[in-house]
C-alpha positions as CSV (number, residue, x, y, z in Angstrom):
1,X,10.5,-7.4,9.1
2,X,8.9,-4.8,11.6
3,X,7.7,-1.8,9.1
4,X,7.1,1.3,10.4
5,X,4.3,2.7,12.5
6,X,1.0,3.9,10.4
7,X,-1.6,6.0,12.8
8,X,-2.7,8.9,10.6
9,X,-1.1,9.9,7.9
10,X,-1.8,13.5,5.4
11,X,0.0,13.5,2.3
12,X,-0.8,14.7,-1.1
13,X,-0.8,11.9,-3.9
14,X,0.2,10.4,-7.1
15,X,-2.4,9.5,-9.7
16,X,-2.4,6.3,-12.1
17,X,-5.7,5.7,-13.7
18,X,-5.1,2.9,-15.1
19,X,-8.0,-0.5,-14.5
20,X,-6.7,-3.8,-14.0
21,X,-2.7,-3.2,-13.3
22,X,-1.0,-6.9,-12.6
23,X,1.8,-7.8,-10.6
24,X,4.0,-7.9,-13.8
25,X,3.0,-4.4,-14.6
26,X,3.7,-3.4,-11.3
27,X,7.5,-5.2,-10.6
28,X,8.4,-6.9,-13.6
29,X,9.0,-10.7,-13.7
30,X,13.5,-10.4,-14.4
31,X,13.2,-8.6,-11.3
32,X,12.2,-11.2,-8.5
33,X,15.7,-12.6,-8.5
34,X,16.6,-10.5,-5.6
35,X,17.1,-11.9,-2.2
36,X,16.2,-8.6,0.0
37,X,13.3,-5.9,-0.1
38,X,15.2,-3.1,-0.7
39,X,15.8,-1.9,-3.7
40,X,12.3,-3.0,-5.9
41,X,11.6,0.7,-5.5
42,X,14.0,1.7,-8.1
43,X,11.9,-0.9,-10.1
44,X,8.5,0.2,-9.5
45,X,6.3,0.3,-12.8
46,X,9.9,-0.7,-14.8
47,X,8.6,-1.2,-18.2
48,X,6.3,1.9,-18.1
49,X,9.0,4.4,-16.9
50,X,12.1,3.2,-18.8
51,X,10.6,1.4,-22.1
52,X,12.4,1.7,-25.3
53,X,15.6,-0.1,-23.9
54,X,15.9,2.1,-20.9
55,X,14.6,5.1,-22.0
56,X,12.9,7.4,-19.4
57,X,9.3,8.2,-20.6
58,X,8.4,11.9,-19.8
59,X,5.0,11.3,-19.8
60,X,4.9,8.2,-17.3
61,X,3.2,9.9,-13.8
62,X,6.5,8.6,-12.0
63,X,8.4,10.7,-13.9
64,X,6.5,13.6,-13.9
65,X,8.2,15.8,-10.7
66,X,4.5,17.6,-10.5
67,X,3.4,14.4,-8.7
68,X,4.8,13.0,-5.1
69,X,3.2,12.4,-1.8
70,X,2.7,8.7,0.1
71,X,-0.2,7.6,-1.4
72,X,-0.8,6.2,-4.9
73,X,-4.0,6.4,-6.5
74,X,-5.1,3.6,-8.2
75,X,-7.8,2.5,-10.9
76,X,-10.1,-0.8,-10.3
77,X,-8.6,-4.3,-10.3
78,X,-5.2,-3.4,-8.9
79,X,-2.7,-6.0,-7.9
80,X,-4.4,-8.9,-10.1
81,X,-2.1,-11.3,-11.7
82,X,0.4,-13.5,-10.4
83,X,0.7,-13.8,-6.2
84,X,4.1,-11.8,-6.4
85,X,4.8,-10.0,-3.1
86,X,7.4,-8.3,-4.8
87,X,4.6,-5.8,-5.9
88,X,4.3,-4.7,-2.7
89,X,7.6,-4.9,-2.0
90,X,8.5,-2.3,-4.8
91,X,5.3,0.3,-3.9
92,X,6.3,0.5,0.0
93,X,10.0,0.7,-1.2
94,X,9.2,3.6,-3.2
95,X,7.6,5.3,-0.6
96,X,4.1,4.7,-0.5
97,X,2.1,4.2,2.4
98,X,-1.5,3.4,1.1
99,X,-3.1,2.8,-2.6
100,X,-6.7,3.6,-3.1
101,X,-8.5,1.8,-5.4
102,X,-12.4,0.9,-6.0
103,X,-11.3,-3.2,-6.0
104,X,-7.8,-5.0,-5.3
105,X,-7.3,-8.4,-5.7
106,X,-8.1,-10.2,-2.9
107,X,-3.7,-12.0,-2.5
108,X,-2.7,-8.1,-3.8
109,X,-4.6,-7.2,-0.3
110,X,-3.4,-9.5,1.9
111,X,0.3,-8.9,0.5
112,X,-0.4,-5.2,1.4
113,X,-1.5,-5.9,5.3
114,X,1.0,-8.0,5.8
115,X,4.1,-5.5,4.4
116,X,2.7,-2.2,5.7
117,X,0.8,-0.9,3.0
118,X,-2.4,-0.1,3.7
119,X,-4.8,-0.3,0.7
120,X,-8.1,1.5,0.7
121,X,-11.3,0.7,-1.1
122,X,-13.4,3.3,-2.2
123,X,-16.5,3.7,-4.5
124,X,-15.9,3.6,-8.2
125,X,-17.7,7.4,-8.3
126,X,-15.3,8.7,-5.5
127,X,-12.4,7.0,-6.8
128,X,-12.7,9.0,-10.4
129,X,-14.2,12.1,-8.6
130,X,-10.3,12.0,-6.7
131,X,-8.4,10.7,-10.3
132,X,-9.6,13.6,-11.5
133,X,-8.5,16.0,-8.5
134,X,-5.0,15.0,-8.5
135,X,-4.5,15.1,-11.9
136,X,-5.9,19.0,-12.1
137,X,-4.4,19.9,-8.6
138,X,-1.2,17.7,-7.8
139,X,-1.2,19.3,-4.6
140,X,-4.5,17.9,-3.5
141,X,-4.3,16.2,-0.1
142,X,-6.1,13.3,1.8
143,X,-6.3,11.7,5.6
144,X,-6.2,8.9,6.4
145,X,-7.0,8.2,9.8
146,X,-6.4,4.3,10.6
147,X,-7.5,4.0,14.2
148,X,-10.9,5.6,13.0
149,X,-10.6,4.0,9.8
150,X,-11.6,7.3,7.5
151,X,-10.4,8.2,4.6
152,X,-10.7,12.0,3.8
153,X,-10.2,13.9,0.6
154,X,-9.0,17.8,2.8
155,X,-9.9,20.3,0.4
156,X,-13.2,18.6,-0.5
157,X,-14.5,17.1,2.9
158,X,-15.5,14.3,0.9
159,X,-15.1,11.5,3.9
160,X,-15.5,7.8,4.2
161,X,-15.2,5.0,6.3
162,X,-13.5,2.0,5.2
163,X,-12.7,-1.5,6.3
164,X,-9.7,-3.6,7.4
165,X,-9.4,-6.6,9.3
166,X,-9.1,-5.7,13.1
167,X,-5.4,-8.2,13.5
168,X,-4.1,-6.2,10.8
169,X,-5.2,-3.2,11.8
170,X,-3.4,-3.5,15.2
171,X,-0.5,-4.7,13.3
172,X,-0.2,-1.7,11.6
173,X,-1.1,0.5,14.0
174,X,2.1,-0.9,16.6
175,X,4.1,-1.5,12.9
176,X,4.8,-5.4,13.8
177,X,4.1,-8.1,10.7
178,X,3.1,-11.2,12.0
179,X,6.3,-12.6,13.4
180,X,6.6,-9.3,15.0
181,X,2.9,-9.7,16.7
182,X,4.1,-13.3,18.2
183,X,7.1,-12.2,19.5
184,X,5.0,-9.4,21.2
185,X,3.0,-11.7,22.7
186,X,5.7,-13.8,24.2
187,X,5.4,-12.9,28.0
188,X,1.7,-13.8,28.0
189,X,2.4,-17.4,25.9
190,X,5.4,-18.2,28.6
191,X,2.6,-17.4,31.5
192,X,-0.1,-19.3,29.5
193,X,2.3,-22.1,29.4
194,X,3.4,-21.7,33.2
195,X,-0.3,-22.0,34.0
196,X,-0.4,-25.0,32.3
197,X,2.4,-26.6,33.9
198,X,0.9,-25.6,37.8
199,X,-2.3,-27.3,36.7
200,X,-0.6,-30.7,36.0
């Protein structure tokens, strides 16, 4: 399923410093039954938001209206667990574009590429150094330029460069997954094959 389009995005952000957040943490388990990705939005973080037998917790960073923007925040270790890619199912249906993080497990990342949702490693001491922003000034912003591959905290200048893999980087650039990217590559396959056919 084509997602859409990610060149540069500005947004302010939502802060959850919290190390080592699984999968189950994330989208619980009763929740996979569903057939189709929308929907895991209103699921994001269940357990956390709604404990108590459904009652909303004031205090969870969801829940707190102070809080919005595209990009989520993260501590180290995100996305460990279980291979679940409802995770990322329920962060990109809840809006988020990107999660920062110092370290994300390595299926966590490829789950991410491969739905949209671009995640962002950064150093441990510029991760807490932007934790600590957000939480003070919820209307702290950040850049995140894809096609030069920066990430930029705006009212800091604190800049970095980080990596991605250069197929998913196009694929997220043009907003295809990889059944998208194929397809897109159709007319040169049918000539590839063509050529092959003249030869024999």
């Amino acid at each position: 399923m084509p997602k859409e389009k990610f060149d540069i995005l500005e947004s302010t952000c939502v802060p959850l410093p919290f190390d080592n957040v699984d999968t189950d943490q994330i989208i619980p388990a009763r929740f996979l039954s569903a057939t189709s990705r929308e929907g895991f939005g209103d699921n994001l973080f269940r357990d956390w938001r709604y404990p108590k037998g459904g009652e909303k917790n004031s205090d969870f960073i969801l829940n707190n209206t102070a809080y919005n923007g595209k990009v989520l925040v993260a501590g180290k270790n995100f996305g460990s667990g279980s291979s679940r890619e409802h995770a990322v199912w329920a962060i990109y249906d809840y809006g988020f574009r990107a999660v920062i993080s110092s370290f994300f497990a390595d299926i966590f990342m490829n789950n991410a590429l491969n739905n949209g949702l671009l995640p962002i490693v950064i150093s441990e001491e510029l991760l807490k150094k932007l934790q600590d922003l957000v939480v003070k000034r919820p209307d702290t912003k950040v850049k995140i330029d894809l096609d030069k591959q920066t990430f930029t905290i705006m009212s800091t200048g604190d800049s970095v460069r980080f990596n991605i893999n250069s197929y998913k980087k196009e694929c997220l650039l043009k907003g295809l997954d990889d059944i998208d990217f194929l397809l897109s590559l159709k007319n040169l396959i049918t000539g590839y094959e063509a050529g092959k056919n003249l030869v024999k």
